[in-house]
NUBA-143941 format. One record per residue (C-alpha): x, y, z. Coordinates in steps of 0.25 Angstrom, whole numbers, plus 5000, padded with zeros to 4 digits. Layout:
XYZ;...
//
This chain:
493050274975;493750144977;494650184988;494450195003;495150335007;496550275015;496050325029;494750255028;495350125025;495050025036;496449965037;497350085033;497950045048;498949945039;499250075031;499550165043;500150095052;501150155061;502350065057;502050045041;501250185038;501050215023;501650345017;500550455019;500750475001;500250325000;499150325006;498350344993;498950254988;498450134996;497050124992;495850045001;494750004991;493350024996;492549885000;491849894985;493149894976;493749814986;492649694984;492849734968;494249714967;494249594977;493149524969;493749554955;495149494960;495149424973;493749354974;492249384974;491849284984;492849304995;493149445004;494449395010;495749315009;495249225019;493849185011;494449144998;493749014992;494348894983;494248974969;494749104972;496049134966;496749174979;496649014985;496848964972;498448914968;498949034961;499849074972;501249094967;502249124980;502049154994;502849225003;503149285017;502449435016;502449445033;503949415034;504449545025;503249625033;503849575046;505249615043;504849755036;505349705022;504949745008;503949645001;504549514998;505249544984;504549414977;503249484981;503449594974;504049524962;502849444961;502049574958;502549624943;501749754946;502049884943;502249984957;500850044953;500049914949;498749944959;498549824969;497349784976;497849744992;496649654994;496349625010;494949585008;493549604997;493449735004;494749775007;495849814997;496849924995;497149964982;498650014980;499750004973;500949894970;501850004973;501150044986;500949904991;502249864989;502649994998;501649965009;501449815008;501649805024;500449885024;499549805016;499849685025;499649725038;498349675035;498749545032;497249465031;497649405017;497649525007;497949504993;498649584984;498349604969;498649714957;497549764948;497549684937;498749584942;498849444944;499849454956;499349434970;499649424982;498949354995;499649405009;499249285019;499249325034;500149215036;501249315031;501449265017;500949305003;500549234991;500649274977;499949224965;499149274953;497749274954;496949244942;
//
């Protein structure tokens, strides 16, 4: 099995907080990956010689010049907004297109475009430089702890 079950996941806080809890029916739906298929899916689309955002080298695709736009993602967070339209319009994905949310080599969470969207607050409570990807997509997304994203295409 790929998954870690959701109340062995070591950051399920960011799901279950008091203020922002994730309906008790989609909790199945947001899917930790072991620390195995984690490193798999990482190496395959993120990189095979760093374990975090903050260890990229010159050559790897997410310092290299393929980012697009950037924009605020703390200030619609703050003010308890939906996700910045032009975020979503970036992302041509159907509402199941499974994404990879990526906080590190062996942390990632596997869910839904759909379920992302609903819960993206969640997702970023932990803001240490995640990345955001769809299986089999171009479309990506860094979310920078200084409150701002970038999207680009990876190659």
């Amino acid at each position: 099995m790929h998954y870690i079950p959701f109340n062995e996941y070591k950051r399920r806080w960011i799901f279950t907080h008091q203020s922002m809890p994730l309906d008790l029916c989609d909790h199945d739906k947001i899917k930790p990956m072991n620390a195995s298929r984690s490193a798999q899916i990482w190496n395959e689309n993120i990189s095979k010689k760093s374990p975090t955002a903050d260890h990229f080298e010159k050559g790897e695709w997410p310092v290299s010049d393929l980012w697009e736009q950037e924009m605020s993602w703390q200030i619609p967070w703050d003010e308890d907004e939906s996700l910045p339209l032009a975020f979503i319009a970036f992302f041509p994905w159907e509402e199941n297109q499974i994404v990879y949310f990526c906080y590190s080599k062996d942390n990632l969470i596997e869910t839904s475009w759909s379920m992302f969207k609903k819960y993206w607050k969640n997702f970023l409570f932990y803001d240490d430089k995640p990345i955001l990807l769809g299986r089999r997509r171009k479309e990506v997304a860094i979310f920078e702890q200084n409150g701002f994203l970038r999207l680009g295409r990876r190659p």
